[in-house]
N, C-alpha and C positions, 0 to 999 in steps of 0.2 A: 647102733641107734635104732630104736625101735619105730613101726611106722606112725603111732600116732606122736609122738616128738617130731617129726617129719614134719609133717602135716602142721600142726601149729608155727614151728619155723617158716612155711612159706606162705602160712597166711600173713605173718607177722612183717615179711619181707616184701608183700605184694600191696600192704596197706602204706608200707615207705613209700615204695616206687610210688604209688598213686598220692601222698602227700608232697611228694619231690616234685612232681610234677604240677600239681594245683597252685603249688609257691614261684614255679618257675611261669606259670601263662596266665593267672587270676589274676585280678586285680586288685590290692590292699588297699583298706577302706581308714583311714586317718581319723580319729575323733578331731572335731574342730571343738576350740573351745567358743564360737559366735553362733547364737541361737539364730537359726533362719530366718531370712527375712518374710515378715506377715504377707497375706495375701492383701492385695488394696478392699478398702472398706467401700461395702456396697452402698451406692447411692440409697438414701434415705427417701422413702416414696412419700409423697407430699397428699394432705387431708384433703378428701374432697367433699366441697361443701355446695350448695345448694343455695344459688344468691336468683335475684329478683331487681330488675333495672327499675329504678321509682325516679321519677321526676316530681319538681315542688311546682306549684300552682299558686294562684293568687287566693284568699281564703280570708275569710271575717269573721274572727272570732268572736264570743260573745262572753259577757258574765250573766252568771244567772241567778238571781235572789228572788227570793220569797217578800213578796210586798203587802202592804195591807192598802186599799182604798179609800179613800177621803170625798165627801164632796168640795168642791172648791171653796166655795165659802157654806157657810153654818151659822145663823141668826136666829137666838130665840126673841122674840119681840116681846116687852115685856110693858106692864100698863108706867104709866110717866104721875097718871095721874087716876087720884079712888073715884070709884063711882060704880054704878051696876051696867052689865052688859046689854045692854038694849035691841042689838043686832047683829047678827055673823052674817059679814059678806062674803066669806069662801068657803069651802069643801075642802076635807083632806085629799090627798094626789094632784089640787087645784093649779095648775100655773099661772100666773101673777106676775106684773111688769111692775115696775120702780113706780112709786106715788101713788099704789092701787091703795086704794083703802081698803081695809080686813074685816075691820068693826066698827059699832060706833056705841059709845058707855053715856049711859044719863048726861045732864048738864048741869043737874042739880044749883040751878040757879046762877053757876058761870056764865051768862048771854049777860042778865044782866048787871055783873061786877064790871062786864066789857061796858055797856052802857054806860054804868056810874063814871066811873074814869074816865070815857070818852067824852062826858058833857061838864065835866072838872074841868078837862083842858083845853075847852072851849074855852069854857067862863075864863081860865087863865090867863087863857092869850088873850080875849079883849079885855081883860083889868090893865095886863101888862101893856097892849097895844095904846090906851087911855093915857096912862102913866107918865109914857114915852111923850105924849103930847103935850099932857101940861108939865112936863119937866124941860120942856125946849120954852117955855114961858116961865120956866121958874116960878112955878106953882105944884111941884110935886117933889122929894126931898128923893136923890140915887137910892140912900138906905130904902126907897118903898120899890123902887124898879127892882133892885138886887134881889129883895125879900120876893118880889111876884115871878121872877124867874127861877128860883129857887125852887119855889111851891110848883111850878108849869113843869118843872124837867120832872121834882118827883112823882105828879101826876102822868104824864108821859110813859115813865119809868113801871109805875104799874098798870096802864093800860096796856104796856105792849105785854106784860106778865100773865094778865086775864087773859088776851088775847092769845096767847100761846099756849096758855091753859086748856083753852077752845080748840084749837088745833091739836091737840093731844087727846083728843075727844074720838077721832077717828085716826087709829095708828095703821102706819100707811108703812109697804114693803120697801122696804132699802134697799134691792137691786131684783133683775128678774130671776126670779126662780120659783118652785115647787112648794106646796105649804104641806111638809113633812108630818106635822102635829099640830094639835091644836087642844089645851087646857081646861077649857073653859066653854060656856054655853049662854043661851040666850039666861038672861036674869041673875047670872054667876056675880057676888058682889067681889069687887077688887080692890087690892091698894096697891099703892106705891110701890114698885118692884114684879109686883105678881105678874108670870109666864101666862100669854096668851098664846101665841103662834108660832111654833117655831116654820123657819123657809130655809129653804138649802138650794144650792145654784148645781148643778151635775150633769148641763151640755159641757163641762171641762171638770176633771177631776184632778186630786193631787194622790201620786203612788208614794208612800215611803217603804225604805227598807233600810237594812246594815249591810256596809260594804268591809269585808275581814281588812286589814290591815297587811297583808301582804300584796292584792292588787288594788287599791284604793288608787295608788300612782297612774291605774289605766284608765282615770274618768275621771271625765271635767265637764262643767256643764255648755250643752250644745250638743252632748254625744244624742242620739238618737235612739228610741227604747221600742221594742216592741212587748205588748203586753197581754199575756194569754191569759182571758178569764177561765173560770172552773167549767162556765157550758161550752168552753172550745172558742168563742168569741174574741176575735183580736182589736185592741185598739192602740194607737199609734201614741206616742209619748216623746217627751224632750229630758234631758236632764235640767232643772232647773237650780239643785243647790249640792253641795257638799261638803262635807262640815270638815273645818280644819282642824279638829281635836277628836282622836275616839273618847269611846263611852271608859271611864273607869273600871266600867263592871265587864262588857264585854269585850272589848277593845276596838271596836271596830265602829265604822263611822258612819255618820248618817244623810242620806241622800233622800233628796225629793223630787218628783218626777212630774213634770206640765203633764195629763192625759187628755185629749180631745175625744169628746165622746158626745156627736153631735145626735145620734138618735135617742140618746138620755137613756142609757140603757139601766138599769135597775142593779148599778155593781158597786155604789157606795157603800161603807162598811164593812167589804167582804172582802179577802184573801186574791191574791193574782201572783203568777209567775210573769217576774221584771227578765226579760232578756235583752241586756245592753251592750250596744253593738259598738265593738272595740275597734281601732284603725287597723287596715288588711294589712298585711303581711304575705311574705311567701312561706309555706309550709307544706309537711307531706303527708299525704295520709297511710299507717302501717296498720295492720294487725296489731293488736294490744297484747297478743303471743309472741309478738318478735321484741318485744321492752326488757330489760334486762336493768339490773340497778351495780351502780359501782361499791365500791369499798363505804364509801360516804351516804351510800343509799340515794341516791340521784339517778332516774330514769335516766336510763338511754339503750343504742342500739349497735349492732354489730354488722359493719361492712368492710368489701373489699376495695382496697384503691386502685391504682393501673396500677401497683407494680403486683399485685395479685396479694398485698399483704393484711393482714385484719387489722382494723382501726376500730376504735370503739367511741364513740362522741356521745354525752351526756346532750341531755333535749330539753325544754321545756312542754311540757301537755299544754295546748291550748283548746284542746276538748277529746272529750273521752265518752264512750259508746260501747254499745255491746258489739255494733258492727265493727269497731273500729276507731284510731284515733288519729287527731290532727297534731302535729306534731313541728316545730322548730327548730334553728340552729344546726341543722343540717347542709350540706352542700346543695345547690341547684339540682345534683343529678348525683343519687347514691346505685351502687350494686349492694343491695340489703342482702345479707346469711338469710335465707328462708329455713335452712334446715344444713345440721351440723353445727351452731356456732357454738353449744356447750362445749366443744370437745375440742372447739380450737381457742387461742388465749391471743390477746392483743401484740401485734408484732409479728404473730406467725405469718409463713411464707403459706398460702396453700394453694388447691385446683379449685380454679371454683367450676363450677355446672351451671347453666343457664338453666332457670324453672322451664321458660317455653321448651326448651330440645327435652328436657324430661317428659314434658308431657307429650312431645310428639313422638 
């Protein structure tokens, strides 16, 4: 036997022994057919979000229309009876108290139609009074009394006609107020109907506006108004009507508003913001960045409860700002999301962060 045959034989003999052996003290590994058991699954770290403790307040909201101004009342005075203008007693901007006389027009012989009439039913009553006497002697026949009473009422009847005529001679203001306009001049001839004077009353004004038909239910009259003119000047108002039918055309309904405006300020006919002051409530004020709208498109906002979970409650705006908004239907006392709420969803569990400790 040659020595490299040797040599192979006792490698081949020294690789047993060292496998006799590995089998005799190692330890045999068994395939199991049960896949190992997972490791446990890591707690899930919870969103943290950035809330804000708001408390509600007592707060009085307001609605706010667009009004137009009235004077209270509005009289144009116009002639009763023709004649030419003989004299103007007032000045336009003139103010004027009830029974002031304005002008006064010809008489054109009306004094004495009063006359005539008036010495008819003189002569009347003593034929009548005559009558009466010799009819208690049965010397005068009822048919002559009936016929002289007759003829007395219709004399009567147009004296007191002339005489009113007369009085329509000088047309007199029918309550106090301002003499707005005026038509006519000294020697301007008139008839029946023709525009003399007009007078307007405006220590009290009337505001109208339209109220939409969605809060119309929050106003009745008695509410209280406050009314900002265009030069910044406020004056103080009542709700006085509100109409129980909208408009056809726009739908919305129509209000009228008492103004007292005792300096007589110079705002009839002209434009005002009606701010009408609705019953308080409790409400919050947010940021109009923290609003958020549901599936239905309904404002609302996003808070944590005590059990640290997101609730999400729809609001009604009760006034809206660039600083900020007033806000409803809310609890007495929210932790509002200041930051993070896009990223958490209604139900979730999360951390919240108090604003204050961020900023300290």
């Amino acid at each position: 036997m040659t020595k490299a045959k040797l040599g192979s034989l006792g490698l081949s003999l020294l690789i047993l022994v060292l496998l006799v052996i590995w089998m005799a003290t190692g330890e045999v590994k068994v395939a199991s057919n049960q896949a190992p058991d997972e490791p446990e699954e890591q707690a899930r770290e919870l969103t943290r979000v950035e809330i804000e403790t708001l408390e509600a307040t007592r707060y009085q909201p307001t609605l706010k229309l667009q009004g137009q101004l009235e004077p209270w009342r509005a009289v144009m005075v116009g002639a009763r009876v023709a004649g030419t203008v003989e004299q103007i007693q007032v000045d336009l901007g003139q103010p004027v108290t009830a029974g002031q006389s304005l002008l006064t027009l010809s008489t054109d012989g009306r004094d004495s139609v009063v006359a005539r009439w008036r010495a008819q039913s003189q002569k009347l009553e003593a034929d009548l009074a005559a009558a009466r006497r010799l009819r208690s002697s049965n010397l005068a026949a009822e048919t002559e009394i009936l016929g002289l009473q007759s003829d007395l009422a219709a004399a009567r009847a147009e004296l007191a006609a002339a005489e009113l005529a007369v009085t329509h001679l000088t047309p007199e203001a029918p309550f106090d107020g301002v003499v707005n306009r005026r038509d006519v001049d000294e020697g301007t001839l008139v008839q029946v109907g023709t525009s003399l004077v007009e007078l307007v009353q405006i220590d009290r004004l009337k505001a109208t506006g339209r109220i939409p038909q969605q809060t119309v239910k929050n106003v009745q009259p008695g509410q209280a108004v406050e009314v900002n003119l265009l030069d910044g000047t406020k004056l103080a108002g009542v709700v006085s009507f509100v109409a129980s039918a909208a408009s056809p055309e726009t739908r919305s309904f129509a209000v009228e508003i008492v103004v007292e405006n005792p300096e007589q300020k110079r705002a009839a006919g002209g434009t005002a913001n009606l701010n009408i002051l609705l019953p308080e409530q409790d409400a919050i004020f947010i940021s109009p960045a923290y609003l958020s709208l549901n599936d239905d498109g309904r404002p609302g906002v996003k808070y944590v409860d005590d059990n640290n979970t997101v609730v999400f409650r729809t609001v009604t705006l009760l006034s809206v700002s660039t600083n900020g908004a007033w806000v409803s239907g809310l609890p007495d006392e929210i932790r509002l999301i200041t930051r993070g709420g896009g990223f958490v969803a209604e139900g979730e569990s999360v951390e919240p962060v108090d604003r204050s400790d961020q900023r300290g």
